[in-house]
C-alpha positions as CSV (number, residue, x, y, z in Angstrom):
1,X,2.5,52.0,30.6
2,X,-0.3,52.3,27.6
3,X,-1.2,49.6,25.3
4,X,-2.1,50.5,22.4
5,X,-3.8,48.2,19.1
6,X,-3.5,50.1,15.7
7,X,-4.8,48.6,12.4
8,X,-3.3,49.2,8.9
9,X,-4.3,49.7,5.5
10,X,-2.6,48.5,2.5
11,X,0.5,47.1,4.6
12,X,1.6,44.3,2.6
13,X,5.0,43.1,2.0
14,X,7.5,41.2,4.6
15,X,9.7,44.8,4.0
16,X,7.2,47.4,4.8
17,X,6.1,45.4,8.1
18,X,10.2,45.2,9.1
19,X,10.5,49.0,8.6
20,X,6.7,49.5,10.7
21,X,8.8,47.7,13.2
22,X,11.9,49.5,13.2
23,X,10.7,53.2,13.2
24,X,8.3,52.1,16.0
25,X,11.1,50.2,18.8
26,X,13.3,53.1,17.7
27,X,10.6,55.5,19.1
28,X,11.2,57.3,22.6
29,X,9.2,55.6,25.1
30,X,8.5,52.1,23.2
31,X,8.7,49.2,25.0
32,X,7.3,46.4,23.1
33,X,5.9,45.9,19.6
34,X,4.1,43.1,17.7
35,X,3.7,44.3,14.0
36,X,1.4,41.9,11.2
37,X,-0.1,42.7,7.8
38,X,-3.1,44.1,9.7
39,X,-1.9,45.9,12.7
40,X,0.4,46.4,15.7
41,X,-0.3,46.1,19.1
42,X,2.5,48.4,20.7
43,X,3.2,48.8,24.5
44,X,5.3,51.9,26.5
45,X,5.1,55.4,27.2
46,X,4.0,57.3,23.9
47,X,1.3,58.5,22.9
48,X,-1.0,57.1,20.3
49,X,-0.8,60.8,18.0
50,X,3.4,60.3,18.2
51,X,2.2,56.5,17.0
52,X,0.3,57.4,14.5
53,X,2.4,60.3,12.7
54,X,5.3,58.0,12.7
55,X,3.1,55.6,10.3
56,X,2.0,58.7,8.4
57,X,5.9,59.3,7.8
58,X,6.3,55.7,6.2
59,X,3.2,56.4,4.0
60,X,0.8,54.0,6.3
61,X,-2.1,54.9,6.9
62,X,-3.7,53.8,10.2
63,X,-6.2,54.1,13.0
């Protein structure tokens, strides 16, 4: 299982970080996620692109 920390920019509001949280657990292969203003630490079997393009769809840019 991979571990994987990602940081945000321009994340916010209470809203935006429950939606970050939802599109991520409802990913294939996600085990566990921790979601602030700042970043996520997310644990499972995805990769870190799938991660990443699933921010890009909610307009989040991350790294």
């Amino acid at each position: 299982m991979a571990h994987y920390s990602l940081e945000f920019e321009g994340v916010e509001g209470v809203e935006l970080i429950n939606r970050i949280t939802t599109a991520l657990m409802m990913m294939d292969g996600v085990e566990s996620v921790e979601v602030g203003r700042h970043g996520a630490e997310v644990e499972g079997r995805v990769s870190r692109q799938a991660l990443l393009g699933e921010l890009k769809k909610l307009g989040v840019r991350a790294k």
